[in-house]
N, CA, C, O and CB atoms as a CASP TS submission, in Angstrom:
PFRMAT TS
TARGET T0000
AUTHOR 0000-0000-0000
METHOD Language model
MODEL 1
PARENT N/A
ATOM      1  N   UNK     1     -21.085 -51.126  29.092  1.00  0.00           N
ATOM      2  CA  UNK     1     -22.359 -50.422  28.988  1.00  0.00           C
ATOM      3  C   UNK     1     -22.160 -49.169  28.149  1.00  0.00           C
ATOM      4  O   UNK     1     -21.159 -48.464  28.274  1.00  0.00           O
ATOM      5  CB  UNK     1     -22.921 -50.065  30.392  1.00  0.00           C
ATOM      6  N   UNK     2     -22.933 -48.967  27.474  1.00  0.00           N
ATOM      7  CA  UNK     2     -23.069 -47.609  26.441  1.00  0.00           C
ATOM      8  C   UNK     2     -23.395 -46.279  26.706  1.00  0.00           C
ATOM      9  O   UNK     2     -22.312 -45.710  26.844  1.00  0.00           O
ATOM     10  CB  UNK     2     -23.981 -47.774  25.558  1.00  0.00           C
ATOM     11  N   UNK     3     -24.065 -45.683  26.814  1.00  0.00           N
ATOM     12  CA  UNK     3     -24.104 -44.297  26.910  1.00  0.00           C
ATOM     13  C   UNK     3     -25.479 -43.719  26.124  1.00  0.00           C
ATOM     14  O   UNK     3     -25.571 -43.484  24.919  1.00  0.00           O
ATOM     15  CB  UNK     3     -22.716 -43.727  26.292  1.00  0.00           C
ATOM     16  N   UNK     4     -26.475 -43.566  27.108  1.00  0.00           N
ATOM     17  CA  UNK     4     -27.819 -43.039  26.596  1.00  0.00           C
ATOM     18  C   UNK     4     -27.774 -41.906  25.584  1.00  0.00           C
ATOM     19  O   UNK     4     -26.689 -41.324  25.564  1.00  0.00           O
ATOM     20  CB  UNK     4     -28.633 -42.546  27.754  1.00  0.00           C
ATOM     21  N   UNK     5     -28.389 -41.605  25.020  1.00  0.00           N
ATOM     22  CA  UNK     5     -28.713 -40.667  23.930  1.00  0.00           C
ATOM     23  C   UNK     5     -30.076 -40.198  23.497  1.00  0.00           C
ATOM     24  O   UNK     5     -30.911 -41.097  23.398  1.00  0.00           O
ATOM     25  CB  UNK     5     -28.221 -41.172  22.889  1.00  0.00           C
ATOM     26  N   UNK     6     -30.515 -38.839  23.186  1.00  0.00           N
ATOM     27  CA  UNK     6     -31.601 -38.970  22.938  1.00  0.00           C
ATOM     28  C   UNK     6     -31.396 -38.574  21.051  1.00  0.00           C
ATOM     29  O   UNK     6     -30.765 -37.636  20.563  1.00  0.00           O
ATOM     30  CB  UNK     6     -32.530 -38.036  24.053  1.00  0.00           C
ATOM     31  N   UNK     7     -32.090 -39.543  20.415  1.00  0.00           N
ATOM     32  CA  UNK     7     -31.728 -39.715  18.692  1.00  0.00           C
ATOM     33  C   UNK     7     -32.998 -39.263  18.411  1.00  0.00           C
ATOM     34  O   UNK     7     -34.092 -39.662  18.809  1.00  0.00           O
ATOM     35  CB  UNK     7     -31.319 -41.393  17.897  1.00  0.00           C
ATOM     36  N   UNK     8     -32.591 -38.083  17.427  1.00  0.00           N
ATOM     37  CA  UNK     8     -34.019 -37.535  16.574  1.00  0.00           C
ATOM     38  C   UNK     8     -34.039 -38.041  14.854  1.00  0.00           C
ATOM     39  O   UNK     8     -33.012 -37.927  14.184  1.00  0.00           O
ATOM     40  CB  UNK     8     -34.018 -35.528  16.592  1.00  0.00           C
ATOM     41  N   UNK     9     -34.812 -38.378  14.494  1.00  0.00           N
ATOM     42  CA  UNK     9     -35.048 -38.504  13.018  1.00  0.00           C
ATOM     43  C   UNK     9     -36.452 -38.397  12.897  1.00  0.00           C
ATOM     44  O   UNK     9     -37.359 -38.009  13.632  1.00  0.00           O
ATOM     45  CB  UNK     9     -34.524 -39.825  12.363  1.00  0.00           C
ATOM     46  N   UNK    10     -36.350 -38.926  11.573  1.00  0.00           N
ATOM     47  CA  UNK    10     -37.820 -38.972  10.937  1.00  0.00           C
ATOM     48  C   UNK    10     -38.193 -40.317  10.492  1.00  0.00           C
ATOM     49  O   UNK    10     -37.407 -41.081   9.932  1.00  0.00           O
ATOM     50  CB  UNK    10     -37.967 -38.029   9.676  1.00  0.00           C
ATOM     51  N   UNK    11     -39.882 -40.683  10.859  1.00  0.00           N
ATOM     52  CA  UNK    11     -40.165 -41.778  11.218  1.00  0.00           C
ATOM     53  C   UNK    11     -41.049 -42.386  10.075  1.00  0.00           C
ATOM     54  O   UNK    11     -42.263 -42.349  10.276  1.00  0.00           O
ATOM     55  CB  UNK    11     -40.704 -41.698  12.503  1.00  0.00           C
ATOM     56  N   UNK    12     -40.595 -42.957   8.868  1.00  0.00           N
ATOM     57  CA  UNK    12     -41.983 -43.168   8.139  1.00  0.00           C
ATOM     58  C   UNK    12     -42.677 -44.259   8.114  1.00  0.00           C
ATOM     59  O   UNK    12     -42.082 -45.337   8.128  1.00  0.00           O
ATOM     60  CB  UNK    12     -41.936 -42.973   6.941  1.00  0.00           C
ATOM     61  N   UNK    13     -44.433 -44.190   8.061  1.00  0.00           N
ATOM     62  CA  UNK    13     -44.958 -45.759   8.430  1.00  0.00           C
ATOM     63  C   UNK    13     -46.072 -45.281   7.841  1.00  0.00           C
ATOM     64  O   UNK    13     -46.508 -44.150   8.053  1.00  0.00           O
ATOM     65  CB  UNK    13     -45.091 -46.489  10.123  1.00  0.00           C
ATOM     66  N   UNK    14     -46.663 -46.239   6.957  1.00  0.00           N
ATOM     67  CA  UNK    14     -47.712 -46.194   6.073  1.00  0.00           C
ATOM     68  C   UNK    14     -48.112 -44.948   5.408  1.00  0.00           C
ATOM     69  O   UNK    14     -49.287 -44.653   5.191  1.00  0.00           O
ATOM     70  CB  UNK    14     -48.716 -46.643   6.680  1.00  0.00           C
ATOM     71  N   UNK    15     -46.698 -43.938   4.966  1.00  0.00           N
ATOM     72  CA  UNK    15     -46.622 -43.570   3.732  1.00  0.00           C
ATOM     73  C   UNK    15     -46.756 -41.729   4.229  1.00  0.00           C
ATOM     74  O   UNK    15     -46.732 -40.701   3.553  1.00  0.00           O
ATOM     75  CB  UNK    15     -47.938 -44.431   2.652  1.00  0.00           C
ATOM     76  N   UNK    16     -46.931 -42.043   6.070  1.00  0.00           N
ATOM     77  CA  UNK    16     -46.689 -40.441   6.735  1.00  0.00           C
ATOM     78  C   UNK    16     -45.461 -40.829   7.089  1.00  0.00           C
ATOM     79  O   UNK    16     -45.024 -41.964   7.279  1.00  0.00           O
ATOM     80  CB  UNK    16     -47.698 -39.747   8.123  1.00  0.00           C
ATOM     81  N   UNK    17     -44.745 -39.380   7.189  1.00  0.00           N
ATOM     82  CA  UNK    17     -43.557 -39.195   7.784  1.00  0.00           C
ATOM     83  C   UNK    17     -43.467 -38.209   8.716  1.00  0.00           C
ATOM     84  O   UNK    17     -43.659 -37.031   8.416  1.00  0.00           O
ATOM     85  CB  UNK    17     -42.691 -39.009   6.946  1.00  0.00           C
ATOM     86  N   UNK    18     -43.148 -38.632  10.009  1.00  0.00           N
ATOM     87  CA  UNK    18     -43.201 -37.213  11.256  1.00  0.00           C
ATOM     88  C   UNK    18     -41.969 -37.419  11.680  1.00  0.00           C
ATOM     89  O   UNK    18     -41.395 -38.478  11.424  1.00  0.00           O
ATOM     90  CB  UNK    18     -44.398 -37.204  12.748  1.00  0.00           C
ATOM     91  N   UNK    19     -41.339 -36.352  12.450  1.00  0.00           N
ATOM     92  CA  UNK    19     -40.296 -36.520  13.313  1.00  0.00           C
ATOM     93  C   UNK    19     -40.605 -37.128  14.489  1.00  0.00           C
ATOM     94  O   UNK    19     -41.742 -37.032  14.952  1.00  0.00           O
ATOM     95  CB  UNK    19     -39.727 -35.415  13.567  1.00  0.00           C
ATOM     96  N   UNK    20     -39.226 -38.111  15.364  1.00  0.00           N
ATOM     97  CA  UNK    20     -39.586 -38.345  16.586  1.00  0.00           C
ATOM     98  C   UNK    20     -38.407 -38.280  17.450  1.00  0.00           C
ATOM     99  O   UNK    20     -37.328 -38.176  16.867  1.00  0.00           O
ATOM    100  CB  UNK    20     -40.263 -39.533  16.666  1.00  0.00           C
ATOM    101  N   UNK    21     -38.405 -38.326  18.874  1.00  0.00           N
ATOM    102  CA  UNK    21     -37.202 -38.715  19.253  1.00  0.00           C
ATOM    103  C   UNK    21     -37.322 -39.547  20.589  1.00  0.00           C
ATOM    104  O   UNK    21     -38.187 -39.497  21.464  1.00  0.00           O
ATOM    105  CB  UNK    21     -36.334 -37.523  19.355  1.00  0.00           C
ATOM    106  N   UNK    22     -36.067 -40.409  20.465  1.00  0.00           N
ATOM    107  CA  UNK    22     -36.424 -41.586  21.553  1.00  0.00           C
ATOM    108  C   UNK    22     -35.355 -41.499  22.455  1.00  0.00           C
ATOM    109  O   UNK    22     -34.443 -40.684  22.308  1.00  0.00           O
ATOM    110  CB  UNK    22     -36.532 -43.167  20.967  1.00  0.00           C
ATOM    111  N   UNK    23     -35.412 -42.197  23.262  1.00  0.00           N
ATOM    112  CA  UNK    23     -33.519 -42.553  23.888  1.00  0.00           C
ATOM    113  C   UNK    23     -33.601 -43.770  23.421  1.00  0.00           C
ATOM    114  O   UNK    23     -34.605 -44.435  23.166  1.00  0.00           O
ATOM    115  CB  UNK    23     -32.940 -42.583  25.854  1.00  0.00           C
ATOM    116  N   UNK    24     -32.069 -44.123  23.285  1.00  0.00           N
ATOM    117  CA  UNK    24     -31.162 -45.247  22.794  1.00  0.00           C
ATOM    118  C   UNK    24     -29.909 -45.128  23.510  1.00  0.00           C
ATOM    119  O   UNK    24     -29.328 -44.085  23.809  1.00  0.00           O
ATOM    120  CB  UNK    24     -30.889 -45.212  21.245  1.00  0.00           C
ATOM    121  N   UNK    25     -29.493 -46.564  23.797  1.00  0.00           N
ATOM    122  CA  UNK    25     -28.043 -47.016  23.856  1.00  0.00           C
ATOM    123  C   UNK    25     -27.360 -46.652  23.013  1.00  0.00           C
ATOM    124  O   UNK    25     -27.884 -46.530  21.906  1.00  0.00           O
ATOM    125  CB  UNK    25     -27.798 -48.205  23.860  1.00  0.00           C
ATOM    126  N   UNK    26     -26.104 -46.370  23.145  1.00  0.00           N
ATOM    127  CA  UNK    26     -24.965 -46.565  22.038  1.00  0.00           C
ATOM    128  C   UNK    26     -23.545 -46.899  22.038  1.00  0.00           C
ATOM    129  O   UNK    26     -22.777 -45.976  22.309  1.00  0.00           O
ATOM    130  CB  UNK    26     -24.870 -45.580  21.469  1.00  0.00           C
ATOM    131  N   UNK    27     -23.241 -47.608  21.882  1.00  0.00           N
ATOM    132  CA  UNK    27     -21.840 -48.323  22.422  1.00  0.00           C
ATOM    133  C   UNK    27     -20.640 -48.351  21.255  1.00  0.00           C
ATOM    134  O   UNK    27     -20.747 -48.970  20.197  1.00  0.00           O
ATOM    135  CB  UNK    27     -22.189 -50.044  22.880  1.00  0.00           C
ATOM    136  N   UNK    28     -19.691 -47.707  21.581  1.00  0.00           N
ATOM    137  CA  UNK    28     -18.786 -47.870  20.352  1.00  0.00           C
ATOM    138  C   UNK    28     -17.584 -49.065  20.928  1.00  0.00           C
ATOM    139  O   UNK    28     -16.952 -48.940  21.977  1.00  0.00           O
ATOM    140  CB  UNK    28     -18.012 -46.152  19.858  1.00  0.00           C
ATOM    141  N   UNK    29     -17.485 -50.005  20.140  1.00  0.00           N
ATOM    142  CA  UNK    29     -16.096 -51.254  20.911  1.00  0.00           C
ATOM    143  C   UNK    29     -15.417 -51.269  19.914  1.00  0.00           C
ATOM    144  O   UNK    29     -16.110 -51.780  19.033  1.00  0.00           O
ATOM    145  CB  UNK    29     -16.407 -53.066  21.406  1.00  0.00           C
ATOM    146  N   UNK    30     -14.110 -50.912  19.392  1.00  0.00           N
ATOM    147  CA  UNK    30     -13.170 -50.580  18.475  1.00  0.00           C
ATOM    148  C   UNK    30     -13.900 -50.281  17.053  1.00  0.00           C
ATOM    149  O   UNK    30     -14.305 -49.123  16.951  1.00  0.00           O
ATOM    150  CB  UNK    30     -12.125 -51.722  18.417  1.00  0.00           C
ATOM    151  N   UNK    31     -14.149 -51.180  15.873  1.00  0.00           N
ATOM    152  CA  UNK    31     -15.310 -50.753  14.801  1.00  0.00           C
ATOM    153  C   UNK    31     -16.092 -51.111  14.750  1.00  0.00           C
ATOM    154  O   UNK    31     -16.330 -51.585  13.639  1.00  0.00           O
ATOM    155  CB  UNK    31     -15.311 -50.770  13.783  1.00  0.00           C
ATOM    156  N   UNK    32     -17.397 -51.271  15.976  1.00  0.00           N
ATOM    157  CA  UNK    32     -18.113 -51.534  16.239  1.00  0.00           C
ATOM    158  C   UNK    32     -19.245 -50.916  16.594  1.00  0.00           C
ATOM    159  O   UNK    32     -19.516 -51.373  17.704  1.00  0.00           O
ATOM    160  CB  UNK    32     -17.760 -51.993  16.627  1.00  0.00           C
ATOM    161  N   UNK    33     -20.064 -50.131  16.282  1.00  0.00           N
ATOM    162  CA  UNK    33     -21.384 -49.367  16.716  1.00  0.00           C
ATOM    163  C   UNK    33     -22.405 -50.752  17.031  1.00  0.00           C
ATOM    164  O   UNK    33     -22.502 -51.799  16.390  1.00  0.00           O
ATOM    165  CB  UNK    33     -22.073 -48.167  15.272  1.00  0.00           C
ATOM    166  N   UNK    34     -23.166 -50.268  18.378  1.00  0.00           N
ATOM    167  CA  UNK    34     -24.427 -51.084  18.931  1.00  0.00           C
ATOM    168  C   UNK    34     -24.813 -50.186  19.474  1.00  0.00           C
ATOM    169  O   UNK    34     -24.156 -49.462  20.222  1.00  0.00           O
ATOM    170  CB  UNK    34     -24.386 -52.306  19.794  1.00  0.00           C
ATOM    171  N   UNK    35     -26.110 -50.066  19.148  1.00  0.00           N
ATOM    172  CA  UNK    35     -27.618 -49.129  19.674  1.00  0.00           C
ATOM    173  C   UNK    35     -28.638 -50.083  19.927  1.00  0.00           C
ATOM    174  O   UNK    35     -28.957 -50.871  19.037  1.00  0.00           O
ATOM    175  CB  UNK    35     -28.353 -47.989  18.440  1.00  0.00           C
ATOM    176  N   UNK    36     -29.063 -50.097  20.791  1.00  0.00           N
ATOM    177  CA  UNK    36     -30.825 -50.359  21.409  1.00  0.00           C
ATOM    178  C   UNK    36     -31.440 -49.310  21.785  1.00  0.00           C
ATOM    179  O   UNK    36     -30.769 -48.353  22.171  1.00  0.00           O
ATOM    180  CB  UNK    36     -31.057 -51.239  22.727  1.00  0.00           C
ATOM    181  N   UNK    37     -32.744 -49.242  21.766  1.00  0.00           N
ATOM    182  CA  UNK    37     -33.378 -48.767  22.173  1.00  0.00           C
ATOM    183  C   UNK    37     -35.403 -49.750  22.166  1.00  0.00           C
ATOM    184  O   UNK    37     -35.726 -50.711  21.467  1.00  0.00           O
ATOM    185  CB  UNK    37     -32.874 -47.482  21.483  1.00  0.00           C
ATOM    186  N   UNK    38     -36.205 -49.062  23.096  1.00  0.00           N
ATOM    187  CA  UNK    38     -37.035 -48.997  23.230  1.00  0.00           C
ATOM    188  C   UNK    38     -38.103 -47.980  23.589  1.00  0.00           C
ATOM    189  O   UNK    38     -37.987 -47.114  24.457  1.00  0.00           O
ATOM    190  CB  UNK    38     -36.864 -49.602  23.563  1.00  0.00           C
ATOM    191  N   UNK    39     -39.075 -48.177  22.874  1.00  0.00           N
ATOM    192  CA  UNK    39     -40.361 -46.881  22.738  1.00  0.00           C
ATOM    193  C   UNK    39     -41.233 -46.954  22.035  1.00  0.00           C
ATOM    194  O   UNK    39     -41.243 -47.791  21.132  1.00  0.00           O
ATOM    195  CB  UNK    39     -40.082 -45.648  22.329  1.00  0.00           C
ATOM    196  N   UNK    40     -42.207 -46.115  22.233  1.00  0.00           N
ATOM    197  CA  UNK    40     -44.286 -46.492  21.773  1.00  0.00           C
ATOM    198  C   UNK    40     -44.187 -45.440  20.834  1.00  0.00           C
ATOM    199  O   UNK    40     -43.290 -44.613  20.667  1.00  0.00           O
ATOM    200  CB  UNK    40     -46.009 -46.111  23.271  1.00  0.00           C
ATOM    201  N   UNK    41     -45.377 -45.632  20.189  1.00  0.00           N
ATOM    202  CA  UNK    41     -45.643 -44.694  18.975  1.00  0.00           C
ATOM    203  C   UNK    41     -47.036 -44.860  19.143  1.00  0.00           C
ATOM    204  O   UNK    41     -47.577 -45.902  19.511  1.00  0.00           O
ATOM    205  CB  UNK    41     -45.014 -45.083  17.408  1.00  0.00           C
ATOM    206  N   UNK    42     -47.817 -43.386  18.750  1.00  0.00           N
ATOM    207  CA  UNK    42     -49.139 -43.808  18.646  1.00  0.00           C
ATOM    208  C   UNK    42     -49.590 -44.493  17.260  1.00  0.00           C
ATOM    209  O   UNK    42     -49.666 -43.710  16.313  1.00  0.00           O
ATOM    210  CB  UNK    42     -49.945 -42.637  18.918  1.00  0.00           C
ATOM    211  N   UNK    43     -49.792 -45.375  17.093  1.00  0.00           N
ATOM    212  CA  UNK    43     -50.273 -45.468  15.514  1.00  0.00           C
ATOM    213  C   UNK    43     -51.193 -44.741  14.637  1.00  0.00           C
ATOM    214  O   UNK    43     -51.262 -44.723  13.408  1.00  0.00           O
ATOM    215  CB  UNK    43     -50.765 -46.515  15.344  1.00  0.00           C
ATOM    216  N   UNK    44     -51.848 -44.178  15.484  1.00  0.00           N
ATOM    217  CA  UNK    44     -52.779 -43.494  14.743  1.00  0.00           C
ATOM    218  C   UNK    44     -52.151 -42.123  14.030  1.00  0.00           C
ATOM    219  O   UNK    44     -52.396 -41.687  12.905  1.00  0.00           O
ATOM    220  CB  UNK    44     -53.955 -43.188  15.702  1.00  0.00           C
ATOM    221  N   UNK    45     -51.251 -41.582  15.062  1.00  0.00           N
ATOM    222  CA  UNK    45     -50.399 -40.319  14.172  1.00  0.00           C
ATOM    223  C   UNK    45     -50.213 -40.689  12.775  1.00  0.00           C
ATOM    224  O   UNK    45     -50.356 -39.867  11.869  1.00  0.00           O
ATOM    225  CB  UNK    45     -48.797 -39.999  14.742  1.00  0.00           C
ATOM    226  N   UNK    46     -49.859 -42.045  12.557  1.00  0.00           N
ATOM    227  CA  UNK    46     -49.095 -42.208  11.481  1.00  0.00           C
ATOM    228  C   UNK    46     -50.544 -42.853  10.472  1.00  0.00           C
ATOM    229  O   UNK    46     -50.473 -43.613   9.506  1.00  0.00           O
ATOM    230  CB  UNK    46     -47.568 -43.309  11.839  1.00  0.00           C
ATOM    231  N   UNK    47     -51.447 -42.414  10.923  1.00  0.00           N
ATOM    232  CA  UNK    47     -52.544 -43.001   9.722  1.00  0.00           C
ATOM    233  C   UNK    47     -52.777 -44.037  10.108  1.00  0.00           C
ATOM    234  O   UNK    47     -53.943 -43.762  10.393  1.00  0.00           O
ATOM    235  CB  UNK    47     -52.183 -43.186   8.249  1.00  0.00           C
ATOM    236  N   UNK    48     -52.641 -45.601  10.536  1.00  0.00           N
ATOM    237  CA  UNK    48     -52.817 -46.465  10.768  1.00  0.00           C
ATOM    238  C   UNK    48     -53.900 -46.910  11.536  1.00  0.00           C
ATOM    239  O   UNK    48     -53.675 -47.320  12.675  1.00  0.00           O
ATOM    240  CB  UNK    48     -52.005 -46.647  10.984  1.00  0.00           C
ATOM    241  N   UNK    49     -55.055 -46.895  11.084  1.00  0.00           N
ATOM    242  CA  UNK    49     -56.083 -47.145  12.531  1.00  0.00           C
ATOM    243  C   UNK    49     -57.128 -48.550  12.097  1.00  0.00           C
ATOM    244  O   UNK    49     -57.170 -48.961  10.938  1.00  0.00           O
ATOM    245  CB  UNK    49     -57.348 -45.387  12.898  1.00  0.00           C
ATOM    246  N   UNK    50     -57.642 -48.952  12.817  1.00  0.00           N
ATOM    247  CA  UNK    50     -58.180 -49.747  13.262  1.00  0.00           C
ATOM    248  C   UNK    50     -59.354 -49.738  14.041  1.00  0.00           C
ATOM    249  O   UNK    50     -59.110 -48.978  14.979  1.00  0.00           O
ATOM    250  CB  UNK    50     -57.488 -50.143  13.641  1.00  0.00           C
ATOM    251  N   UNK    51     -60.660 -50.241  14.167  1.00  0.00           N
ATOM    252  CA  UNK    51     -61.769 -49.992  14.672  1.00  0.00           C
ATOM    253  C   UNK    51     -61.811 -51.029  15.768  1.00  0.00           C
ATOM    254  O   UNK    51     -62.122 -50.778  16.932  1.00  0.00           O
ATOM    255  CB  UNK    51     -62.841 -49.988  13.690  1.00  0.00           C
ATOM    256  N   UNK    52     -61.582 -51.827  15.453  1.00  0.00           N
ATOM    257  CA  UNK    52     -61.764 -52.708  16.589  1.00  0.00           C
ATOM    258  C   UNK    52     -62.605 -53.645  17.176  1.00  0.00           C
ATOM    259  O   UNK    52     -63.694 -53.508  16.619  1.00  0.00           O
ATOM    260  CB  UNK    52     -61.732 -52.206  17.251  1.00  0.00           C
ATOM    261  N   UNK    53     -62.669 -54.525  18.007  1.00  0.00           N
ATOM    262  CA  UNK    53     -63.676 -54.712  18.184  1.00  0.00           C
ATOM    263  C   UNK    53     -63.653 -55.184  20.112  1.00  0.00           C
ATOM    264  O   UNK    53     -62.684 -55.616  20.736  1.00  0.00           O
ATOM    265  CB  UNK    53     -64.098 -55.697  16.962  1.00  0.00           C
ATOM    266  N   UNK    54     -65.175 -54.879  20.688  1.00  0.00           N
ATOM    267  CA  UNK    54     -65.186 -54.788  21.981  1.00  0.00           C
ATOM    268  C   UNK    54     -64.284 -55.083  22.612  1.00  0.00           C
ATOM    269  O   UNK    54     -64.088 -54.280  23.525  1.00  0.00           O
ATOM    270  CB  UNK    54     -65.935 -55.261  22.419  1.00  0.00           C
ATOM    271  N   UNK    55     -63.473 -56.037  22.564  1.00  0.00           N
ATOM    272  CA  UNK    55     -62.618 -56.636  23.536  1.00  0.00           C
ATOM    273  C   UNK    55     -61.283 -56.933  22.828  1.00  0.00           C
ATOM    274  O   UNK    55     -60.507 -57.810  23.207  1.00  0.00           O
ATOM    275  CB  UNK    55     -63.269 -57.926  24.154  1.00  0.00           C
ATOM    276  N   UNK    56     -61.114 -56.264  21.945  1.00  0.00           N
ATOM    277  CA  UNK    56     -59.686 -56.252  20.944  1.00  0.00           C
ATOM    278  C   UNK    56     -58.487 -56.237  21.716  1.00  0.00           C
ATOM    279  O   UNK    56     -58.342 -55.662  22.795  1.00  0.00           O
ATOM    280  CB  UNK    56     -59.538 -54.912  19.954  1.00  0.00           C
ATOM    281  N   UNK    57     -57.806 -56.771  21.218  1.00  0.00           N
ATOM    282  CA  UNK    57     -56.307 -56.481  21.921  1.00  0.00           C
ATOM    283  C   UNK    57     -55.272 -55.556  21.295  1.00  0.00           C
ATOM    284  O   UNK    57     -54.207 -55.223  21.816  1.00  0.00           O
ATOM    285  CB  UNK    57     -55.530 -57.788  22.027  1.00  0.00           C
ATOM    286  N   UNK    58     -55.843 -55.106  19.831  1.00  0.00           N
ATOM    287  CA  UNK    58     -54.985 -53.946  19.445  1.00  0.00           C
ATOM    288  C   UNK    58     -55.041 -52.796  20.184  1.00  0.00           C
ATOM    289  O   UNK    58     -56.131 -52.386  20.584  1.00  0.00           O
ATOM    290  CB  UNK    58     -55.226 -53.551  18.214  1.00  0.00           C
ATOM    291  N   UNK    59     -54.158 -52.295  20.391  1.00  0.00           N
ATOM    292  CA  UNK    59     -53.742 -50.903  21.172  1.00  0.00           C
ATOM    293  C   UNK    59     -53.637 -49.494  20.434  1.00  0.00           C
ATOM    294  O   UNK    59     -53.049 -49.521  19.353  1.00  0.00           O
ATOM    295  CB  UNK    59     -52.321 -51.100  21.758  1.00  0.00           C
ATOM    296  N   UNK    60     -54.058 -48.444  20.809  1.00  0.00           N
ATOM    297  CA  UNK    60     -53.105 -47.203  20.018  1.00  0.00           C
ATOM    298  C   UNK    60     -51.942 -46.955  19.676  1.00  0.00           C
ATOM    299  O   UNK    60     -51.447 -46.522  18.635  1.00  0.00           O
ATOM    300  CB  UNK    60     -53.060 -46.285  20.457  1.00  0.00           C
ATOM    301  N   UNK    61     -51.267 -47.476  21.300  1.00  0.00           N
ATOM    302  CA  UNK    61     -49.886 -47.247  21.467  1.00  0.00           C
ATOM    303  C   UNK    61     -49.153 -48.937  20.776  1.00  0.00           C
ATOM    304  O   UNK    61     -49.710 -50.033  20.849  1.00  0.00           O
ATOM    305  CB  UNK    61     -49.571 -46.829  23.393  1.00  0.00           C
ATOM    306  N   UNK    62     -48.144 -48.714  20.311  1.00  0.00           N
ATOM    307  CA  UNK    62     -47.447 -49.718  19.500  1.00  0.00           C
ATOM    308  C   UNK    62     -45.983 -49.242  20.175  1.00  0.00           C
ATOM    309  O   UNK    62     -45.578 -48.080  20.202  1.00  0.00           O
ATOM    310  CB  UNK    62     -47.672 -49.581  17.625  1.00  0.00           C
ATOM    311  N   UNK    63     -45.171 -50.619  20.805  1.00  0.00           N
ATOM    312  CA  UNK    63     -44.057 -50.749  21.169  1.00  0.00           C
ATOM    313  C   UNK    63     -43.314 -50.928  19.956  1.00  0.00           C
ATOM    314  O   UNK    63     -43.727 -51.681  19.074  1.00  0.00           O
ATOM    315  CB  UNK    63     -43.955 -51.670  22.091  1.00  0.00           C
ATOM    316  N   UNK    64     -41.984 -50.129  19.832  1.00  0.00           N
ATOM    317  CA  UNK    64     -40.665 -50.142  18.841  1.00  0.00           C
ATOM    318  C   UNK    64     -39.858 -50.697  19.155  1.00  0.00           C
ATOM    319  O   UNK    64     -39.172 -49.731  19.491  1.00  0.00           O
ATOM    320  CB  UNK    64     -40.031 -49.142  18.529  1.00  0.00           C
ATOM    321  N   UNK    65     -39.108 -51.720  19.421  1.00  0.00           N
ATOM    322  CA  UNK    65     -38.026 -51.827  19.513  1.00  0.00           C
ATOM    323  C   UNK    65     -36.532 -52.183  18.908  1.00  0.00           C
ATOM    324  O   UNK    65     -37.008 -53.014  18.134  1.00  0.00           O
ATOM    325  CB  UNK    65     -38.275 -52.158  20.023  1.00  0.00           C
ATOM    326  N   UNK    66     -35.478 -52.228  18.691  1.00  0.00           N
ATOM    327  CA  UNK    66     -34.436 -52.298  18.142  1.00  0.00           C
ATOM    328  C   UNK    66     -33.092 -53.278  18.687  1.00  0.00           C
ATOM    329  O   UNK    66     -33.437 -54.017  19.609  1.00  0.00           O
ATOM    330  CB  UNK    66     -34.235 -51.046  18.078  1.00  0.00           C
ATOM    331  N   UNK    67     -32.182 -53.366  18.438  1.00  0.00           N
ATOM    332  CA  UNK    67     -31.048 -53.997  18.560  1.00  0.00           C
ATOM    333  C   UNK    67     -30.404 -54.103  17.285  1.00  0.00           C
ATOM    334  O   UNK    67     -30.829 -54.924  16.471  1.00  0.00           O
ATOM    335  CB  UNK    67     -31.228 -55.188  19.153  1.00  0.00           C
ATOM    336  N   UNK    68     -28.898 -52.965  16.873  1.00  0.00           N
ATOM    337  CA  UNK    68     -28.271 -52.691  16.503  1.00  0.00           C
ATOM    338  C   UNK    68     -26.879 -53.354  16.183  1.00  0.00           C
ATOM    339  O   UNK    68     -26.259 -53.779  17.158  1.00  0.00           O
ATOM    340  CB  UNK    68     -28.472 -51.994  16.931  1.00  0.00           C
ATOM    341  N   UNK    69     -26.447 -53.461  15.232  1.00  0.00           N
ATOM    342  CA  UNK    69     -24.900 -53.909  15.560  1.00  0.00           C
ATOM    343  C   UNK    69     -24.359 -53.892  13.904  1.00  0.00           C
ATOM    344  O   UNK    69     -24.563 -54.661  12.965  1.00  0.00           O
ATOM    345  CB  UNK    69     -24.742 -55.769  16.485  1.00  0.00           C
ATOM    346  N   UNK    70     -23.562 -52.606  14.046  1.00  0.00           N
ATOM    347  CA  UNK    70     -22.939 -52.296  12.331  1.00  0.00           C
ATOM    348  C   UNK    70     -21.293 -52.292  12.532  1.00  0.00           C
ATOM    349  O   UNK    70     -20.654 -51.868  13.496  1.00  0.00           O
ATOM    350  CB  UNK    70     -23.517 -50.403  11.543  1.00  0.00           C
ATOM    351  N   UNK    71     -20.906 -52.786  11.539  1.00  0.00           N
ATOM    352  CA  UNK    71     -19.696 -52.417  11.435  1.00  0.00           C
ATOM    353  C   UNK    71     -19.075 -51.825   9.755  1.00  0.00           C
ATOM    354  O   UNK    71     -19.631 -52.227   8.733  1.00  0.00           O
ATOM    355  CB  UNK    71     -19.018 -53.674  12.000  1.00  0.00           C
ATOM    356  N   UNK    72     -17.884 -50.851   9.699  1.00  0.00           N
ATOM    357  CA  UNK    72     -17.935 -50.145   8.017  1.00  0.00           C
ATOM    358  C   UNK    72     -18.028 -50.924   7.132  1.00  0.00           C
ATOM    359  O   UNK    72     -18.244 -52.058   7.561  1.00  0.00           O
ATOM    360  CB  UNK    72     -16.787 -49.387   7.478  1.00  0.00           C
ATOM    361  N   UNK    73     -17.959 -50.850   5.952  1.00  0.00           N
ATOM    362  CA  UNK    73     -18.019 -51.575   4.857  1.00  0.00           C
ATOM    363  C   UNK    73     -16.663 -51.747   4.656  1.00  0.00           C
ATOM    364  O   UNK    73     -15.808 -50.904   4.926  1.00  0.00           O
ATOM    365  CB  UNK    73     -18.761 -51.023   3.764  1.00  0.00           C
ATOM    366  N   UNK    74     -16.403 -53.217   4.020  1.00  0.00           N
ATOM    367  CA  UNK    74     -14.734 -53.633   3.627  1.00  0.00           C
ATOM    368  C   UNK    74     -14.631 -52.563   2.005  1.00  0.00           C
ATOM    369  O   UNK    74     -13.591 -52.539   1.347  1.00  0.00           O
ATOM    370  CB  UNK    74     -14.481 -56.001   3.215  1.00  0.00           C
TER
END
């Protein structure tokens, strides 16, 4: 098991860029980095909106999620 973290960067999506920060996993196994994480974003921060309609199933909130796995370059 890895070791929570809270990771800040900057988030760009349809051409805004804001800062955010989430928690994530992070696991180091000899040269091995793996991060997950999961988390919502409002979409609308980021410009993205949508009108909708009565009974829509689009949301404000939009789930992120990830699964990681790098190793260096040869």
């Amino acid at each position: 098991m890895g070791i929570m973290y809270d990771v800040t960067g900057n988030l760009t999506l349809h051409g805004v860029t804001k800062g955010i920060t989430f928690p994530a996993e992070i696991k180091i196994d000899g040269d091995t980095l793996t991060t997950t994480a999961e988390f919502t974003i409002n979409r609308s921060e980021w410009g993205v909106s949508y009108p909708g309609l009565a009974d829509d199933a689009i949301r404000e909130n939009v789930l992120l999620f990830f699964d990681v796995k790098a190793k260096p370059a040869s």
